[in-house]
N, C-alpha and C positions, 0 to 999 in steps of 0.2 A: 502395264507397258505393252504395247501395241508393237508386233514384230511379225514380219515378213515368215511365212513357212519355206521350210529346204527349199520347194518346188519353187514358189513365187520370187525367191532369193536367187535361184538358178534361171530363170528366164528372164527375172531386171537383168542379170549379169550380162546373157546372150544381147539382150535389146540393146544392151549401153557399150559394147563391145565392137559393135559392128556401125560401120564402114572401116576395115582398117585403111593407112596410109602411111606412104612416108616412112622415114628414118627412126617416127616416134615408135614404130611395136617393136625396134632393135632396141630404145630406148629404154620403153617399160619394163622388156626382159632383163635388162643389164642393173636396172634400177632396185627389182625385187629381190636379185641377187645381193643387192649389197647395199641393200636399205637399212635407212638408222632406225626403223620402227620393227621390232623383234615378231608384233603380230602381222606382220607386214603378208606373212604366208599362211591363208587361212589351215591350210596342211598341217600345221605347226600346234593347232588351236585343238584346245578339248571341252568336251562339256564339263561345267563345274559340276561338282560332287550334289549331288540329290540327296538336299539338307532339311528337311521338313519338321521344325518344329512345333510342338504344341501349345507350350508353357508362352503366357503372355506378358504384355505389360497392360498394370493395373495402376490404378490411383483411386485415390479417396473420392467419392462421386461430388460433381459438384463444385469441384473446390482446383479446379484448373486455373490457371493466371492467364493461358494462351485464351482459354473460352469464353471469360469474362472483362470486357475491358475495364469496367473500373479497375479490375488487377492492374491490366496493361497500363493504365495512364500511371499506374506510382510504382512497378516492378521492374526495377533495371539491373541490379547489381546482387553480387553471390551471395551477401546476407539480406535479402529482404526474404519475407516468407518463411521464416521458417522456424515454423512452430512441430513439434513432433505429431506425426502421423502415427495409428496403432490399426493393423492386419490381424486377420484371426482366420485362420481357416480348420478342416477337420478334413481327415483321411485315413485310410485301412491300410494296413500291414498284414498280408497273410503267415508268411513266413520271414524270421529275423534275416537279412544279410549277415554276412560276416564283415562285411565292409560297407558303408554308408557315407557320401560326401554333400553339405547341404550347399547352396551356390545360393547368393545372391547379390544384384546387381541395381544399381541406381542410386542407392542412399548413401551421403555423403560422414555419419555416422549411422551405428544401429544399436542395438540388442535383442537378441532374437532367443525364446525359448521355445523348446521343444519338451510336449509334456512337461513343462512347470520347471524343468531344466536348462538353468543360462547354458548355452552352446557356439555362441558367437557374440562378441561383443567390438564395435572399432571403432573409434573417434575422428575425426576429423583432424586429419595428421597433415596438409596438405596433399590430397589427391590427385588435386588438380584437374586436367581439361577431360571432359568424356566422362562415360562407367568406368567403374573398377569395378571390378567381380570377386567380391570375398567368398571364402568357405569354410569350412568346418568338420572336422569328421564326428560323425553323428551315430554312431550305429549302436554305442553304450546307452542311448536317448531313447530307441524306438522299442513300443512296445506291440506286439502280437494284438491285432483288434486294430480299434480306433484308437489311431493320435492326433494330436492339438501340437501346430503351429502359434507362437503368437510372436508378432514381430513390433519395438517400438524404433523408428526411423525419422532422418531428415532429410529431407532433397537434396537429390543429389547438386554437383554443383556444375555452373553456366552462368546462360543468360537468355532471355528473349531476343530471338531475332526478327526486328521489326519487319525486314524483308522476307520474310515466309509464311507460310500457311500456319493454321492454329495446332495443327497437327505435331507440326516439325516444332511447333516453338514451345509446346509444352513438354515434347523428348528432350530438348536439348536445354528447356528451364531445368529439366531434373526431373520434372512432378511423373516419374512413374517406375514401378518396384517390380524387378522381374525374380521368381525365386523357384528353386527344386531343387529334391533329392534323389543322386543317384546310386543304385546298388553298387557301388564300386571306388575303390581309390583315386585319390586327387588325378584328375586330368583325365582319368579312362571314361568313356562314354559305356551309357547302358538304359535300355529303358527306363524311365524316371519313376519313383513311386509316388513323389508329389510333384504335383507345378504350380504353376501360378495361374488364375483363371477367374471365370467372371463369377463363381462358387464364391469365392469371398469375398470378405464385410471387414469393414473400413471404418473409423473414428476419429473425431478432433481429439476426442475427451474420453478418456478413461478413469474409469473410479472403480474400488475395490480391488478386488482380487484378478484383474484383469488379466493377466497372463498365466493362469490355473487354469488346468485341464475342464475342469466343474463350470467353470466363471460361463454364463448364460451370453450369448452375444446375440441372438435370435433377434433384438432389437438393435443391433446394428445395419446402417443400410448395406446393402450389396456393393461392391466395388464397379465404377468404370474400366469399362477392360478398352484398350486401343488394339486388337489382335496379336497374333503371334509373333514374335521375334523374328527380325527379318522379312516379316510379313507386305510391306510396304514400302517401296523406296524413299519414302518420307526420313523411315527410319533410318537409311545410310545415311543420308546426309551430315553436312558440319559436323563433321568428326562423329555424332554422337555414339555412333555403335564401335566407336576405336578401340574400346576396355573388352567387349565382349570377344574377342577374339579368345579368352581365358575361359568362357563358358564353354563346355563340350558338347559337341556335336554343331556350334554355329559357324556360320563360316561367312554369311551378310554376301553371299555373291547373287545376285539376279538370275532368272533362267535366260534372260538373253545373252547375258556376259560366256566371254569363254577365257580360259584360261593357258599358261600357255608357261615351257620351264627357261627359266633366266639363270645364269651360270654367272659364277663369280670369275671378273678378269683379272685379280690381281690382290694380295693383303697387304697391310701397311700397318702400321704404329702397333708395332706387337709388342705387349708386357709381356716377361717371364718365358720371352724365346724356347728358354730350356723344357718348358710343361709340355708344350705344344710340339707335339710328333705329327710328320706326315701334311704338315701343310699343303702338300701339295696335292692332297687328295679334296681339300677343298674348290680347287681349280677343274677338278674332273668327277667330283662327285665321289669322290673314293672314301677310305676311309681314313679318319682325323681322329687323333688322340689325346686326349689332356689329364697329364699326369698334374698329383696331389702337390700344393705348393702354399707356403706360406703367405706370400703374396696372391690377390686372386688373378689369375692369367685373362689377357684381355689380346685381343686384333679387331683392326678396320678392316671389312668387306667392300669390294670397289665392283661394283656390278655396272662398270664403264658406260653406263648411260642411264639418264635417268627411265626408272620405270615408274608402273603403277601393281604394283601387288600388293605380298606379305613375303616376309621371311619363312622358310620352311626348315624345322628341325626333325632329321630322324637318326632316334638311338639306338646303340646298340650294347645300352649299359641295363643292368639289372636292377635298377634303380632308379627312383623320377629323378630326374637332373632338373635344377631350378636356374635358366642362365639370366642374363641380366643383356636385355638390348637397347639400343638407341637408334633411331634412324635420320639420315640426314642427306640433306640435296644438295649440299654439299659435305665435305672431309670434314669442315670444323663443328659443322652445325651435327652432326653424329658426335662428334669428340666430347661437346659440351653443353651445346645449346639446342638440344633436337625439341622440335616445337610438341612432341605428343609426349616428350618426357623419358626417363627412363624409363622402361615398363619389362617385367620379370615373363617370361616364359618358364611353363614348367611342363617339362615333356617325360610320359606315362616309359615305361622300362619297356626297351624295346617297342615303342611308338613313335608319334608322329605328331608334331605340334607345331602351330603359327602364328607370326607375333602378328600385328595390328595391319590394315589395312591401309597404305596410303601412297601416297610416291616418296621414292625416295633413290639416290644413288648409291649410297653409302650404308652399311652398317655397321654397329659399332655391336661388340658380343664381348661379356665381362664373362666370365667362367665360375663357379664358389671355390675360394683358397680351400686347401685341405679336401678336396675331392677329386678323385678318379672319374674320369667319363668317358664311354668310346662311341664315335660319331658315324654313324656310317652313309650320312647325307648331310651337308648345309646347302642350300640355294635360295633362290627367293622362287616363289608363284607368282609369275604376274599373270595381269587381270586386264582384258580390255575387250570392249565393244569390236565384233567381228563388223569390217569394212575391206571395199574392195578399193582401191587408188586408182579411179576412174579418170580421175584429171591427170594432168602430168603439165611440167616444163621444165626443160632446159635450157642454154644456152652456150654463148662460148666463154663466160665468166662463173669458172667454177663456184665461187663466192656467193654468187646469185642463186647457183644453183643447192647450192649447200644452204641457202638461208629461206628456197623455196619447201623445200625437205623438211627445214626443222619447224618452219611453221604447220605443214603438215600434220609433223609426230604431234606437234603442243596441240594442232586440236581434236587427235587423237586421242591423245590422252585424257584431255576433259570430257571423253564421252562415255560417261559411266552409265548409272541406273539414272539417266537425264545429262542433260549437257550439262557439267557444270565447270566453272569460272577458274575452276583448279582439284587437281586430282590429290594435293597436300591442303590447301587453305585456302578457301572456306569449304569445299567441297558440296558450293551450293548453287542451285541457279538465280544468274544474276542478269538481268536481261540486258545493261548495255556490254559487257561479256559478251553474249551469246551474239550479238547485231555486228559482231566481228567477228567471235568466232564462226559463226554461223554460217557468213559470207565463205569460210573456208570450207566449211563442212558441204556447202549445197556443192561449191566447185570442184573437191576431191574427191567426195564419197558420193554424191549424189542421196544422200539419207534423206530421207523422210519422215519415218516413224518417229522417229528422236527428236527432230527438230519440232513438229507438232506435239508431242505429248510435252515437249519444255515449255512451248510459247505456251499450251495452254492451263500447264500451271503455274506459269511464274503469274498469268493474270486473275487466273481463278473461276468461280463459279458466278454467274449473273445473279443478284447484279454487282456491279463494279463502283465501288464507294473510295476505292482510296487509289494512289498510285500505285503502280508497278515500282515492287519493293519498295514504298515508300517514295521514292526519289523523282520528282517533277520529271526530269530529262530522261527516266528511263521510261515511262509510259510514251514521250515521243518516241525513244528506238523501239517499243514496242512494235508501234505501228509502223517505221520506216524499217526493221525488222521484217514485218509481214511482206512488206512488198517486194522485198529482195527475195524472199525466199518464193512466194506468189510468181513471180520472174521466174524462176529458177524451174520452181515445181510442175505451176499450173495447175496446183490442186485447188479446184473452184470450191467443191463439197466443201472443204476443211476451212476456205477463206470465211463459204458462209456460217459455218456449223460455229463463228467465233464472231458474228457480225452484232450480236446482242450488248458483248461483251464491247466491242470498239468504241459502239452509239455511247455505252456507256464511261467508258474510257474517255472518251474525247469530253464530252460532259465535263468529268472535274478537272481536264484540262483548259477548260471555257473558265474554269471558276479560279484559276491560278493567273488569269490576264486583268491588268484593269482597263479604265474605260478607253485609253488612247489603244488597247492591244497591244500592252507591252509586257512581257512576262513581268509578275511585280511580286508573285510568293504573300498573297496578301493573310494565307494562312497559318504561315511559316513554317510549312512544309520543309523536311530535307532538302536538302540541294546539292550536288554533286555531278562533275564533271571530269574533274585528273584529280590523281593525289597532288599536283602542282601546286604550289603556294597561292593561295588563295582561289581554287578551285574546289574545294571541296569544303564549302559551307556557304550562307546565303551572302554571297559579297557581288558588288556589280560586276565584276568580271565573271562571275561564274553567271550572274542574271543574263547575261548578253549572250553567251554560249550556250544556256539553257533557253531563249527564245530563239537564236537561230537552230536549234532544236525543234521547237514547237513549228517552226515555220517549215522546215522538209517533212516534218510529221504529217500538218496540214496538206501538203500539195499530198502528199502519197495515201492520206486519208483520204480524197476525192478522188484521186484514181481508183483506191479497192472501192471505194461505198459503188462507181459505175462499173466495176466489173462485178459485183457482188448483182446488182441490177437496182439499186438504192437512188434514183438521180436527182430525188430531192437532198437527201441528205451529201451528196455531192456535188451539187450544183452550191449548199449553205458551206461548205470548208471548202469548197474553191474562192469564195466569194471572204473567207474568212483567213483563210493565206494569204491575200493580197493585203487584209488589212494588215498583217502580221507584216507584210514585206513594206507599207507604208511606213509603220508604227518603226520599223527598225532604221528607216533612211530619216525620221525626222524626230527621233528622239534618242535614238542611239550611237549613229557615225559623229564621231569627230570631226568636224570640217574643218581644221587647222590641219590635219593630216591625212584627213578622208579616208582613214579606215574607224573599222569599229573597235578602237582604242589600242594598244600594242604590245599585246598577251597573242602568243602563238593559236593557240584553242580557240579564242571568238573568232578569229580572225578567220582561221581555217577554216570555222563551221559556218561560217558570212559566205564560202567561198562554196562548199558541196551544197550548201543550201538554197543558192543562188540569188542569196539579199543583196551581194555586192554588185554593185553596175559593172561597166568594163574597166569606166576609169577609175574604181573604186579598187577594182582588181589589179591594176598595174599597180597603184599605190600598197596595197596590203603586201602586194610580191616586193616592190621596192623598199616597204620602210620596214617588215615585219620578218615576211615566212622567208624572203632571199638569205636571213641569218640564221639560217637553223643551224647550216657544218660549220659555223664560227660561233657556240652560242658565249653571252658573257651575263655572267649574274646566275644569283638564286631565280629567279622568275621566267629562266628559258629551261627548268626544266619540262621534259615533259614525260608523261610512259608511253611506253610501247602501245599503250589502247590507243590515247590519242593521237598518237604516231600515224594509226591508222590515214585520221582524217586528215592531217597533214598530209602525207604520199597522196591522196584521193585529192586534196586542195592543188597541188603544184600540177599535178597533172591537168586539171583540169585549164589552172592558168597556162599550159604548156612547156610546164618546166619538167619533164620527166627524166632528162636525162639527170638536172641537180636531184631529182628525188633520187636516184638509183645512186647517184654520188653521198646523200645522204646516210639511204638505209646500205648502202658498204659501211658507213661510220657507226650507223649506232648500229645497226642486227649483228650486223658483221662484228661489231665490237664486241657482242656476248659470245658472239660463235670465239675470238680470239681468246675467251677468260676462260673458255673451257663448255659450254653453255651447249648441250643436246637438248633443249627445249629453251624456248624463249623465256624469258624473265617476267615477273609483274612489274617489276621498275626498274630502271636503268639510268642513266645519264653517262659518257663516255668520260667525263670530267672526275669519278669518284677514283676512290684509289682501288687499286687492282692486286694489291696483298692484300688477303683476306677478304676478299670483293665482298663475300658475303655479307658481311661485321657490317659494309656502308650503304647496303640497298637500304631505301626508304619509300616505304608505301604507309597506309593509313595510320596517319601520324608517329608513324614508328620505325626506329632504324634496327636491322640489324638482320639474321635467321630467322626471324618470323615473316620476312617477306618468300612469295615463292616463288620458285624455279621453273614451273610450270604452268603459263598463267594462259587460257584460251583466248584471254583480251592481245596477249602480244603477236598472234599467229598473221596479222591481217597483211604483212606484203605476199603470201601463198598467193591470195587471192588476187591482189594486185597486180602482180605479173603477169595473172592469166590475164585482168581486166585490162592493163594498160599495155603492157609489150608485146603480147599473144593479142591485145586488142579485142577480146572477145567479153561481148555485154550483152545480154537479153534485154530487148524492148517491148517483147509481149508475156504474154503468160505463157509458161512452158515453154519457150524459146519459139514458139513461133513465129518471132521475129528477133532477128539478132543485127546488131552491127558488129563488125571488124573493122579494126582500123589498127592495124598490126604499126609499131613506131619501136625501132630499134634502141633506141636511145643510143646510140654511142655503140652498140656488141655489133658485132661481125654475122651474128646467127644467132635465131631463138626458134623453137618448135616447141609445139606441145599439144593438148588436147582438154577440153572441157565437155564432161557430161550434161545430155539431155532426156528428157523423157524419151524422144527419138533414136536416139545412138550420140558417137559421138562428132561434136565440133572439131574438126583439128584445123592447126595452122602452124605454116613454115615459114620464115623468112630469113633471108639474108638478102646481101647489099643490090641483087639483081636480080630478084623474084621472087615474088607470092603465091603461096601452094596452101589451097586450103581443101576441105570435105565439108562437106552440109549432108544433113542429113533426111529423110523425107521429111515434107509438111511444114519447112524449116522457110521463111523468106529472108536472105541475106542481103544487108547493105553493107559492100564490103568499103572502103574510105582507104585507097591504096596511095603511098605514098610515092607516085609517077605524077610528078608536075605537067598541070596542062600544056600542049605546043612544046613539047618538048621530045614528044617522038609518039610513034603508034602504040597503043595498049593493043597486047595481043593474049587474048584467054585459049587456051591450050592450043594457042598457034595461028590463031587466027586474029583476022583484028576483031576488034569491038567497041561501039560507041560507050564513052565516059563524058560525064559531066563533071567539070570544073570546080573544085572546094578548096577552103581555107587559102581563099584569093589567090587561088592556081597552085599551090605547093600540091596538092592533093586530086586525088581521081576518082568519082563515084561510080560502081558499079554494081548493080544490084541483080540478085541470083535466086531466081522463082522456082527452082529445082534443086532437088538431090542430085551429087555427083563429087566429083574430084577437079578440081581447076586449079590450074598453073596461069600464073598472068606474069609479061615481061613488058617491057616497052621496050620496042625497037628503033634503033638512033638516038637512045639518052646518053647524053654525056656520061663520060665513067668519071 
């Protein structure tokens, strides 16, 4: 991961800080005050624990399913594959311990001997998702000299993720075995006397005496080793390192990450009131007590927003205490339904122990009946990407302003060891995710490193043979992706250092058209656009949405190939957008209704992509997207990703003000059910007891959808781009329009980050207050109707040109500075 040094972090800061103005730095200070994002204050923030382990993950060489595609073309489900694997390794003991704990991690059953002694045996009990981490006390096993490990195992359990690297798909298949022994009692860390490492040999097939000390293995091959635990953010990913949190000494945090203390606001659904002393020391960190009870004593944890951490347990019993947690994004989804399961903590006597990794609001903590415990800490650790909240807006609709905010935290939050899609589920990178989130990320934080290390592995290494995660429509956001962020950045190096990869990109998207250029899936590739009713598999409404995809792909693939300096290869997808934009007016519009058929999604993406003519556009507003805040039927639903492109459609038809009348009804609607991060799916129509129980995302209803999805962040951005008015036209902002449009508010201000410093802009009902920053060309689009009285830029007049058939005022600004513009004699 590629990450900015203290020094270089402290000078973006200064660059991006300056020109201040305006009411907005009262703003920002009031804002960091009493921001809904807890790492909101880098002050607050620490470096995570300096975690270095040794011990690897290994597998049988050769015999990967992610490595090999014949695996992949028939490897989809928890039992395929799985034949038992057989480990053998050798290692010295100087001196006995008196205490010995063996750990390992991956296999979904085992049996594992130690010098020719079963010492651990466990079946396949449902596990369930992720490692578990079994152990064993071992120290009756070891002998003074050389001793013989021999391990027989099954993979653990999962699935290939066809959207990832070979890497990630073969952790999260199962296919690898991490194992050691420490001198010390369950849970204590302590230098390891064995690990797991690329020293050992690996077998399909065992014969004889195979698990004896004696038994010759010299003609076994050496094992694949994938490096060290934690070693690779590969390995965070999709839950898979979620069980390890049981291993000692791992803790899966990045060195970029920092961490940061989360406090419980409040406890609920308490069993056995009576066991549980001192409650109130969970509120302040103090000390909490749980007396011995025949029932096991149990309370909800309310950590009043969601985070991204782990739970932290420290004791103050002379005794491992083994508690039992749940975690949940919401109260009920902790109660019952937590999607990583229940999972046991077992915290060392007088130590310090943490349950799994993920987001969550809630926790659920079962206690064991019949034990005394005394607590003298519960809280959580959260964990997030250090970012400074370089953009900002307000306005006079607190609503707006609270739904700007929580888009913010939601793509905060997904900005882990890579951006990814959700900090609960999948916790992986997904790139039409990211081409929203994304849009929030360049306009809040001004990030860099993250956004480039994501793009360039969600596509990979040259060359490029298949889509972006599989899915036709996300190798177009790949590339319409690029260019928003190219806009934003203007990092030329990094556009080129991925131009091999594009050529090739665009490639098998050439091979996904047929001969009129009309997206047609001839290979029957994935297809996916909304989880909406028939979006999300190869159906013509989802082909229509996915071509007008390929067609803003195409136009923004010929702008990077000429900024890249390519202008063959940009002159050939200029000239191949058009045919895209033919292909879709004469085989795809309905001309009984002259749009392109009457599903929200094509319709909107007819509209940013600019396939629909004008009067094409009045029709899709008239017969389609003007019904969004009335929707009726199963087929208007939509999520919050493509929600996105809706707000970005109406606007562009000029209906910003219904968009903002809109997203009050549905953002606003999750903000009303309780919602500190946006949702992955929503619909305002579900029922709202037990909201959770009715979300429905990929094909499935209930707790397994998340609460915190990077796809649902995209009106943040929006309100910079459409009510603040502020768009990059060139690279790196050195060219921007404004075109600030109140929609219906009294006052909006705010500010967007540039390589240069910042953009800011004010309005209300009587004037335009903006800053440019050097090297900046502004075309500002002021809403002072022609002939209708003097524009005056800080007092003085100034000639404007005539737009949007007189409503509008062009004024264009070849300097840094501060300007106020008013018109003098416009009607009030």
């Amino acid at each position: 991961m590629s990450v900015l040094g203290k020094g270089g972090r402290e000078r973006k800061r200064r660059s991006l800080a300056a020109p201040a103005l305006l009411c907005c730095v009262a703003f920002a200070a009031s804002a960091a005050a009493q921001s809904l994002d807890p790492a909101r204050d880098r002050t607050s923030l620490h470096m995570p624990p300096a975690t270095t382990l040794r011990e690897q993950f290994i597998w049988t060489k050769n015999d990967a399913a992610a490595l090999d595609p014949a695996y992949q073309a028939k490897v989809r489900g928890q039992d395929d594959k799985t034949a038992p694997h057989y480990f053998r390794t050798h290692f010295r003991v100087d001196t006995l311990p008196q205490q010995a704990t063996l750990y390992i991690a991956g296999p979904r059953s085992a049996t594992v001997f130690l010098n020719g002694t079963k010492v651990l045996e466990f079946a396949d009990a449902g596990l369930g998702k992720g490692f578990h981490v079994m152990h064993a006390e071992v120290a009756a096993a070891l002998h003074p000299g050389e001793n013989v490990l021999a391990i027989e195992e099954v993979r653990g359990h999962s699935s290939l993720h066809t959207g990832a690297g070979p890497v990630i798909n073969q952790v999260t298949y199962g296919e690898v075995l991490a194992a050691k022994i420490v001198p010390a009692g369950i849970a204590a860390d302590a230098p390891p006397l064995l690990i797991s490492d690329a020293s050992w040999r690996s077998s399909l097939e065992a014969h004889g005496e195979w698990s004896a000390p004696l038994f010759d293995d010299s003609g076994w091959p050496l094992v694949q080793s994938l490096g060290p635990l934690g070693s690779r953010s590969d390995f965070l990913q999709w839950n898979a390192d979620a069980g390890l949190y049981e291993w000692p000494g791992y803790a899966g945090i990045g060195p970029a990450m920092r961490t940061f203390d989360a406090s419980v606001t409040s406890v609920r659904d308490v069993v056995q009131p009576e066991s549980l002393a001192h409650t109130d020391g969970l509120l302040s960190r103090g000390e909490f007590t749980v007396s011995p009870s025949a029932t096991a004593p149990a309370l909800t944890l309310d950590f009043g927003k969601e985070i991204s951490g782990r739970l932290r347990l420290v004791s103050s019993s002379d005794v491992p205490v083994t508690v039992e947690t749940s975690y949940g994004e919401s109260a009920e989804e902790a109660m019952g339904h937590a999607y990583l399961g229940v999972r046991s903590v077992t915290v060392p006597p007088h130590g310090e122990a943490f349950g799994p990794k993920s987001a969550f609001r809630y926790v659920r903590l079962t206690f064991p009946a019949g034990t005394a415990s005394q607590w003298s800490r519960i809280d959580a650790q959260g964990i997030a990407f250090p970012v400074d909240y370089l953009g900002s807006f307000e306005s006079s609709d607190p609503l707006l302003n609270r739904i700007w905010e929580t888009g913010a935290y939601t793509a905060h939050l997904c900005m882990q060891e890579g951006i990814w899609d959700a900090p609960k589920r999948d916790r992986g990178r997904w790139m039409g995710d990211l081409d929203v989130t994304g849009r929030v990320i360049s306009s809040v934080f001004a990030n860099r490193e993250l956004m480039e290390q994501t793009m360039t592995e969600v596509i990979g290494d040259s060359p490029v043979t298949r889509d972006v995660n599989t899915i036709a429509g996300y190798s177009a956001l790949w590339i319409t992706g690029q260019a928003d962020f190219y806009r934003h950045s203007g990092d030329l190096a990094y556009l080129r250092s991925v131009h091999p990869q594009m050529l090739e990109l665009l490639r098998v998207m050439d091979a996904e058209l047929d001969a009129d250029g009309v997206f047609a899936n001839p290979q029957k590739h994935k297809v996916f656009v909304d989880w909406s009713d028939g979006f999300s598999a190869d159906t013509p409404d989802a082909r229509i949405a996915t071509h007008m995809e390929f067609y803003l792909a195409y136009q923004e693939a010929a702008y990077l190939l000429a900024e890249i300096g390519d202008p063959e290869n940009a002159s050939a997808y200029r000239a191949k957008a058009e045919h895209l934009r033919l292909a879709a007016q004469q085989k795809l519009l309905d001309p009984a209704t002259n749009t392109f058929g009457n599903r929200w999604q094509s319709n909107a993406m007819a509209v940013v992509a600019g396939a629909a003519t004008p009067t094409q556009q009045q029709a899709i507003w008239t017969g389609v997207l003007s019904h969004v805040t009335a929707p009726v039927g199963p087929k208007t639903v939509v999520t919050p990703y493509y929600g996105f492109y809706m707000l970005d459609a109406m606007a562009r038809l000029d209906h910003r003000s219904d968009a903002l009348t809109w997203m009050r009804q549905y953002w606003g609607g999750m903000i009303a059910e309780g919602a500190t991060s946006f949702w992955e799916a929503y619909d305002p129509r579900w029922p709202k007891q037990n909201f959770h129980a009715y979300l429905e995302a990929d094909g499935k209803r209930g707790y397994y959808t998340s609460l915190a999805h990077g796809w649902a962040s995209g009106p943040t951005a929006w309100l910079m781009q459409q009510i603040l008015g502020i768009q990059p036209t060139a690279a790196g902002f050195r060219a921007v329009t404004i075109r600030p449009d109140l929609a219906g508010l009294a006052w909006a201000h705010g500010a967007e980050p540039t390589p240069r410093g910042l953009i800011r802009v004010a309005a209300d009902a009587g004037s335009i207050k903006v800053s440019i920053p050097p090297a900046t060309v502004a075309k500002l689009i002021l809403p002072f109707a022609s002939g209708q009285g003097t524009i005056l830029q800080n007092g003085r007049a100034v000639k404007a040109v005539a737009a949007e058939d007189g409503t509008r005022s062009v004024i264009t600004l070849q300097h840094a500075g501060e300007f106020t513009f008013t018109q003098k004699g416009r009607a009030k």
